[in-house]
N, CA, C and O atoms as a GROMACS GRO file, in nm:
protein
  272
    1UNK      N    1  -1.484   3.540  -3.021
    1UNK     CA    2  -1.398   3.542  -2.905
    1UNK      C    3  -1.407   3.407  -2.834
    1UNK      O    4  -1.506   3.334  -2.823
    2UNK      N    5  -1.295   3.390  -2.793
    2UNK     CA    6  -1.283   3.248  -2.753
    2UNK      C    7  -1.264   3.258  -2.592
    2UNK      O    8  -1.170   3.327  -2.551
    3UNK      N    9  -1.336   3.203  -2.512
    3UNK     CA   10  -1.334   3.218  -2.374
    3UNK      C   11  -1.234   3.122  -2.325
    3UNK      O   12  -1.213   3.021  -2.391
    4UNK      N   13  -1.143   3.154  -2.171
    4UNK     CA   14  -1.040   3.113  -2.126
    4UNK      C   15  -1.063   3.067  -2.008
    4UNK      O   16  -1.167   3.111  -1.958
    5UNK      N   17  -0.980   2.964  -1.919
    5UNK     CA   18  -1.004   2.947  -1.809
    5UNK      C   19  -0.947   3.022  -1.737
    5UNK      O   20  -0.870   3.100  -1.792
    6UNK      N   21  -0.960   3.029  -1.585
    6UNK     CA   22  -0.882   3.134  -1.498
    6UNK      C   23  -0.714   3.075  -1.485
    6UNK      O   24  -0.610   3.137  -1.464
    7UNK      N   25  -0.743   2.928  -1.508
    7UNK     CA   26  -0.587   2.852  -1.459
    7UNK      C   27  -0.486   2.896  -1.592
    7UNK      O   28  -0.367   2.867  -1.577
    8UNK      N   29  -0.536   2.986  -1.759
    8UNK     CA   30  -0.442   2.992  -1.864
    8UNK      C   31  -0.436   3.102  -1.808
    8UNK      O   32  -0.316   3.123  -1.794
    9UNK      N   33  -0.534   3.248  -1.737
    9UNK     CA   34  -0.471   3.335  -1.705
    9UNK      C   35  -0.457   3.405  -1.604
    9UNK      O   36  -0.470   3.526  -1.595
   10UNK      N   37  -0.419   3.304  -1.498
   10UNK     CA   38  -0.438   3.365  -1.380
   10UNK      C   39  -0.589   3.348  -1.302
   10UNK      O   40  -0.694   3.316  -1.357
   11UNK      N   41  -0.563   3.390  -1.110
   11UNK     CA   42  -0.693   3.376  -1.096
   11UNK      C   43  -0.727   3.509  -1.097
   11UNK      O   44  -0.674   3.620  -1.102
   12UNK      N   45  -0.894   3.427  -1.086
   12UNK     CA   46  -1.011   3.572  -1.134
   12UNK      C   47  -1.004   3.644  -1.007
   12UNK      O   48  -0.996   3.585  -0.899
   13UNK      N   49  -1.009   3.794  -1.021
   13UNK     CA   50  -1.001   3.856  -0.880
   13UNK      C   51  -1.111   3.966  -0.882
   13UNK      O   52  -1.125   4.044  -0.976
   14UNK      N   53  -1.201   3.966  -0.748
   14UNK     CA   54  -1.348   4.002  -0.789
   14UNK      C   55  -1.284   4.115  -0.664
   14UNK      O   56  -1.196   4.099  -0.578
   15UNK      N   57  -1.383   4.248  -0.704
   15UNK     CA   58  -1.378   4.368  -0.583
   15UNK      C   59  -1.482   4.296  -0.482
   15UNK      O   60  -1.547   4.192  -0.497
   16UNK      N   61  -1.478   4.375  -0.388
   16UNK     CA   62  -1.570   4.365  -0.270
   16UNK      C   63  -1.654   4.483  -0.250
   16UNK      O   64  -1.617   4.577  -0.180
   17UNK      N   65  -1.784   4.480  -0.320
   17UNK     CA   66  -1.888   4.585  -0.272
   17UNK      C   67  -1.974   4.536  -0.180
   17UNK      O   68  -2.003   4.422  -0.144
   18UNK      N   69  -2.027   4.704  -0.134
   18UNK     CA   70  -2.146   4.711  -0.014
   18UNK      C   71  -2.226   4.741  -0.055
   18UNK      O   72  -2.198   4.787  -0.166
   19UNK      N   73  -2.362   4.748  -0.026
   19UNK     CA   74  -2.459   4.828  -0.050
   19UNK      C   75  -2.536   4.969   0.031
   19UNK      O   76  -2.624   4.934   0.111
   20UNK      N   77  -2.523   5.064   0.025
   20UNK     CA   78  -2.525   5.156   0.139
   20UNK      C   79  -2.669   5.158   0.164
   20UNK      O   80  -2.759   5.171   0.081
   21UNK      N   81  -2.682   5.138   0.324
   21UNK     CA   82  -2.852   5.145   0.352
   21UNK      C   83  -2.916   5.245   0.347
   21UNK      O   84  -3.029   5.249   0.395
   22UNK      N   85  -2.870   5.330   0.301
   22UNK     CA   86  -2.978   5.495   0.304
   22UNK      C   87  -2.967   5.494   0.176
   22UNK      O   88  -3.046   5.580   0.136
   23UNK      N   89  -2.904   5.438   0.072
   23UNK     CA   90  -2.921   5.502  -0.050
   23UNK      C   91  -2.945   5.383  -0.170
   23UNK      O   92  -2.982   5.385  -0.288
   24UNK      N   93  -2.910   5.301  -0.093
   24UNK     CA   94  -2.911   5.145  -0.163
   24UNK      C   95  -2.772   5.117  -0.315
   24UNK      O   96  -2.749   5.034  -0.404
   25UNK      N   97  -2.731   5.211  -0.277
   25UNK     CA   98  -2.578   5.273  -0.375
   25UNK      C   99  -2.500   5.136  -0.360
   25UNK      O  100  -2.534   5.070  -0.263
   26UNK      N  101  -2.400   5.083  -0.443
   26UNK     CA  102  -2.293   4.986  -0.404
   26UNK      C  103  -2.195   5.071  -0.394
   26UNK      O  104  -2.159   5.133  -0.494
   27UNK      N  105  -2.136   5.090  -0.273
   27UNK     CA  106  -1.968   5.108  -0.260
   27UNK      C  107  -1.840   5.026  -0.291
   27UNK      O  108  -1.840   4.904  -0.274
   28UNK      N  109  -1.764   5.072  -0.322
   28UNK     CA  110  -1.612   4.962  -0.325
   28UNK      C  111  -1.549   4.997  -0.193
   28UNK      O  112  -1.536   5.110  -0.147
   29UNK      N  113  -1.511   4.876  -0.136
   29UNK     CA  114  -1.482   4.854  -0.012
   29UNK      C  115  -1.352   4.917  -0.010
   29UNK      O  116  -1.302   4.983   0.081
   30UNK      N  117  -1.297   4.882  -0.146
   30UNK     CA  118  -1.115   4.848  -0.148
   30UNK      C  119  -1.048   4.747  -0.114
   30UNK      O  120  -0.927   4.754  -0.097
   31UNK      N  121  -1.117   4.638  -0.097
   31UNK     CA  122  -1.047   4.508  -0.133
   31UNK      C  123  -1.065   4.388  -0.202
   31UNK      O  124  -1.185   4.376  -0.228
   32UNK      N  125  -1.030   4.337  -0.224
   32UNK     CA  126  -1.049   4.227  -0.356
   32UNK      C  127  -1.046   4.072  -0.293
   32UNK      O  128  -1.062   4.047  -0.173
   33UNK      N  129  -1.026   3.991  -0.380
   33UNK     CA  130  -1.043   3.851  -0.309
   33UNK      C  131  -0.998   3.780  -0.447
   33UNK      O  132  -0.976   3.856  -0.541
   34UNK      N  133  -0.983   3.654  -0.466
   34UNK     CA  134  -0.994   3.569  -0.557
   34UNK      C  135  -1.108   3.505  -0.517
   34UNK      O  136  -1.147   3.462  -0.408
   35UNK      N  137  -1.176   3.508  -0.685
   35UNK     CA  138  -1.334   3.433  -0.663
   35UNK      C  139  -1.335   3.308  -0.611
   35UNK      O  140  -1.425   3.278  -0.532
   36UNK      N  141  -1.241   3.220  -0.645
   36UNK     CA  142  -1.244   3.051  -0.590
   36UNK      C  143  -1.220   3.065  -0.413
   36UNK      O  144  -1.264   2.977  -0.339
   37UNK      N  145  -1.161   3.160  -0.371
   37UNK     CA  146  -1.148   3.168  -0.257
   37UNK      C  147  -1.292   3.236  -0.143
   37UNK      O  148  -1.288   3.239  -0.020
   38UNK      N  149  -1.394   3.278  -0.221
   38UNK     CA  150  -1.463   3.343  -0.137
   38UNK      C  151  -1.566   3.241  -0.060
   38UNK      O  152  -1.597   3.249   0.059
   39UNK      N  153  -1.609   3.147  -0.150
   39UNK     CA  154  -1.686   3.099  -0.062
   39UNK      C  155  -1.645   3.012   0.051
   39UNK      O  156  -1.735   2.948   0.106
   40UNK      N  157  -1.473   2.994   0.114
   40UNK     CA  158  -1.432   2.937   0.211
   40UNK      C  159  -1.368   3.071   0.316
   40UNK      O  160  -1.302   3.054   0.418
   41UNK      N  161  -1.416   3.229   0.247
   41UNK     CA  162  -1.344   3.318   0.338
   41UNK      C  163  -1.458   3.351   0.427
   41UNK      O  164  -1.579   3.347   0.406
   42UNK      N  165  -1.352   3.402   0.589
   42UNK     CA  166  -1.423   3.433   0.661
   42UNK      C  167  -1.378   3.584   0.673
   42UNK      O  168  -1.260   3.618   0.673
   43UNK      N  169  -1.466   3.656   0.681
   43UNK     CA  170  -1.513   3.809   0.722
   43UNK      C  171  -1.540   3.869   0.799
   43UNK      O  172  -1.660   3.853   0.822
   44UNK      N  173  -1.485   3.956   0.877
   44UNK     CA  174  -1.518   4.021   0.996
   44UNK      C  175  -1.627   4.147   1.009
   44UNK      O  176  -1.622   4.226   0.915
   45UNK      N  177  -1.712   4.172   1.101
   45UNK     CA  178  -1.763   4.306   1.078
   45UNK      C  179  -1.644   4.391   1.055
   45UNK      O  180  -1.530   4.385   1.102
   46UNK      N  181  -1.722   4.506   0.934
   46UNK     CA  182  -1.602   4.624   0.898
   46UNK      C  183  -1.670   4.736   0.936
   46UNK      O  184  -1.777   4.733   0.996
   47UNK      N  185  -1.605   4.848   0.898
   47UNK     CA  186  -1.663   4.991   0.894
   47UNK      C  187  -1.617   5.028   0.772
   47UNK      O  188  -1.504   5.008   0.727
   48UNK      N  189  -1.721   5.091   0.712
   48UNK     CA  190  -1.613   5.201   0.621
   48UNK      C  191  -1.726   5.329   0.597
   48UNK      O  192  -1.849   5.319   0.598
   49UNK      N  193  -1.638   5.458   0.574
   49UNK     CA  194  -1.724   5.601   0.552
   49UNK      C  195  -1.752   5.629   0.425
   49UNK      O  196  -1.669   5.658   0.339
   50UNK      N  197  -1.945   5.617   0.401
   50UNK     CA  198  -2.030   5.616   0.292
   50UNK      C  199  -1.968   5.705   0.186
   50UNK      O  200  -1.878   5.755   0.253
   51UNK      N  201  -1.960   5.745   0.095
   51UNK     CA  202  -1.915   5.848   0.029
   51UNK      C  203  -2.083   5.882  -0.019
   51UNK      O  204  -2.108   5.996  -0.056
   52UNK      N  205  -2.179   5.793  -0.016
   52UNK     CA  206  -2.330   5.847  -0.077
   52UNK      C  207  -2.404   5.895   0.053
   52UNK      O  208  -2.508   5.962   0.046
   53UNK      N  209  -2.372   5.875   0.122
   53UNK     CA  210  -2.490   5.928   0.269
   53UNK      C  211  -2.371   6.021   0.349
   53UNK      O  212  -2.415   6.132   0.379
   54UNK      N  213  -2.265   6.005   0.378
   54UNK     CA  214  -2.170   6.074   0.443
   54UNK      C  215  -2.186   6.004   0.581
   54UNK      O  216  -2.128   6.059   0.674
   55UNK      N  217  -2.260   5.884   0.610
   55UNK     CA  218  -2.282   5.818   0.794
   55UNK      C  219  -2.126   5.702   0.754
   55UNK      O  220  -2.073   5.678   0.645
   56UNK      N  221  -2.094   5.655   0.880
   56UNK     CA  222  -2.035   5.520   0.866
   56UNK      C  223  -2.118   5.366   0.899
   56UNK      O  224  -2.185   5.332   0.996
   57UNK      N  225  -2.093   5.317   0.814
   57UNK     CA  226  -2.142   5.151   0.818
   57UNK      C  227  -2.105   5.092   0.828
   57UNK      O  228  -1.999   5.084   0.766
   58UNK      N  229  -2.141   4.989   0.909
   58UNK     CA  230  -2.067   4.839   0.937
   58UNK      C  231  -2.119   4.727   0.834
   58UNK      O  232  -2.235   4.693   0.813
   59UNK      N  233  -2.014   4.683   0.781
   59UNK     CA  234  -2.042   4.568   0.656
   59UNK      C  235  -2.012   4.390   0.706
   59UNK      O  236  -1.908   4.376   0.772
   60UNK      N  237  -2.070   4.298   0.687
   60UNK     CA  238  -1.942   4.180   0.706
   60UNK      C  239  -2.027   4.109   0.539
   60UNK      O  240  -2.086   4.144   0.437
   61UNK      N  241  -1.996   4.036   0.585
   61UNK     CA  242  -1.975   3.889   0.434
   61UNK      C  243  -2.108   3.899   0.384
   61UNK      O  244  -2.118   3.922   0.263
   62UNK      N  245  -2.184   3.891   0.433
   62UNK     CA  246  -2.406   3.863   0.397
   62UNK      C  247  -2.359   4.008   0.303
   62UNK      O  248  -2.406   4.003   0.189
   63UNK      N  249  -2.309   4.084   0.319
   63UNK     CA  250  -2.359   4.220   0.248
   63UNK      C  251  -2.270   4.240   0.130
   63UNK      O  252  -2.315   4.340   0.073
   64UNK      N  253  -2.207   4.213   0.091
   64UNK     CA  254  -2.077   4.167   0.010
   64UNK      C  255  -2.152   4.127  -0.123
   64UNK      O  256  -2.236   4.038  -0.129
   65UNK      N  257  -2.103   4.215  -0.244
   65UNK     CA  258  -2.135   4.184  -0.381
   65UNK      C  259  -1.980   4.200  -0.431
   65UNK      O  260  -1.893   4.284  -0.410
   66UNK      N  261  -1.990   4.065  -0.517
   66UNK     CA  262  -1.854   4.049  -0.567
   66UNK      C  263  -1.876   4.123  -0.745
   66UNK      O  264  -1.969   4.109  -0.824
   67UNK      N  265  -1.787   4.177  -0.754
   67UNK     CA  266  -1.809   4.261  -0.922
   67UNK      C  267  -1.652   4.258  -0.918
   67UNK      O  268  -1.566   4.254  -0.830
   68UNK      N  269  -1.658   4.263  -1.054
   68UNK     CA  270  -1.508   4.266  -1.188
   68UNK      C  271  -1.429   4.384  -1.132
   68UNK      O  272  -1.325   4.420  -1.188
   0.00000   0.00000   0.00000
């Protein structure tokens, strides 16, 4: 297999996970990013409702794992 750059197919677009603090679980946020773009994005505190603990959490950028 012959590996490609992102510019023959498009850019790479990474999800946005959390890590939940009671369970140490990664969640999907539900939103995505382009990878070349993340390390100039800025992030706001979020909320979103755990589906592994059932509490709500506040997420911003420090907590953020980028996956496929």
């Amino acid at each position: 297999m012959i590996a490609t750059t992102a510019k023959a197919n498009g850019p790479v677009i990474k999800r946005l996970l959390v890590r939940c603090p009671s369970t140490a679980k990664l969640t999907p946020t539900g939103q995505t990013i382009e990878e070349q773009l993340w390390a100039d994005a800025k992030v706001k505190d979020q909320k979103f409702d755990c589906p592994h603990c059932d509490q709500t959490h506040t997420w911003n950028k420090k907590d953020v794992v980028l996956a496929r």
